[in-house]
N, C-alpha and C positions, 0 to 999 in steps of 0.2 A: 504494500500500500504506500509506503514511505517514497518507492520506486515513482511509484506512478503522482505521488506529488510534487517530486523533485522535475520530474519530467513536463510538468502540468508549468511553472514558476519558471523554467527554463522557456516554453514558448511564449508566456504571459510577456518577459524578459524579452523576447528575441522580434514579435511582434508592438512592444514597444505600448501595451494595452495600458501601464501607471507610467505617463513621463520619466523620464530619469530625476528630474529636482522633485518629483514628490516621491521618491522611492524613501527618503531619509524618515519619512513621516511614519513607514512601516517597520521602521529597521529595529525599534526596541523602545523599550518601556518610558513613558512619555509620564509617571509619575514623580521624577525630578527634582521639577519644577515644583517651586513651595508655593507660588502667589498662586491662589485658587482663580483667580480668576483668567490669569495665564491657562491654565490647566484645564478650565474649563472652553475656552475659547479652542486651543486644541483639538479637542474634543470634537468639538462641534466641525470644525474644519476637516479632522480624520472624516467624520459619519461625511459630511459632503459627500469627500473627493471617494468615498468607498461604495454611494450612492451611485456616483456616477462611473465607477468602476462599474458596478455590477450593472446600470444599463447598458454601456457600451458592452459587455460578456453577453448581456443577453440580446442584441442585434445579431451580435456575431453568429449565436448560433440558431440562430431562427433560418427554417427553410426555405430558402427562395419562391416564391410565388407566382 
């Protein structure tokens, strides 16, 4: 299963589906930051861009009509 995630993140990666400047946003634990309200705004900006992640995945794989 590990296989086939690695592989799945490898063409996420290669197809270019998260920009490269918001890759950093995924990269690791974003609890840090002490000002809540930093943290919070964060937050909100990950749910976005992973909003719009997951539309653009699912254009992708809808079948031509």
């Amino acid at each position: 299963m590990q296989v086939l995630f690695r592989r799945y993140i490898d063409l996420v990666n290669r197809y270019e589906i998260v920009p490269e400047a918001n890759r950093a946003v995924f990269a690791g634990p974003q609890h840090a930051t002490q000002d809540p309200a930093k943290r919070r705004e964060s937050k909100i900006n990950q749910f976005k861009m992973e909003k719009q992640i997951k539309g653009t995945l699912d254009v992708s794989h809808r079948p031509p009509v």
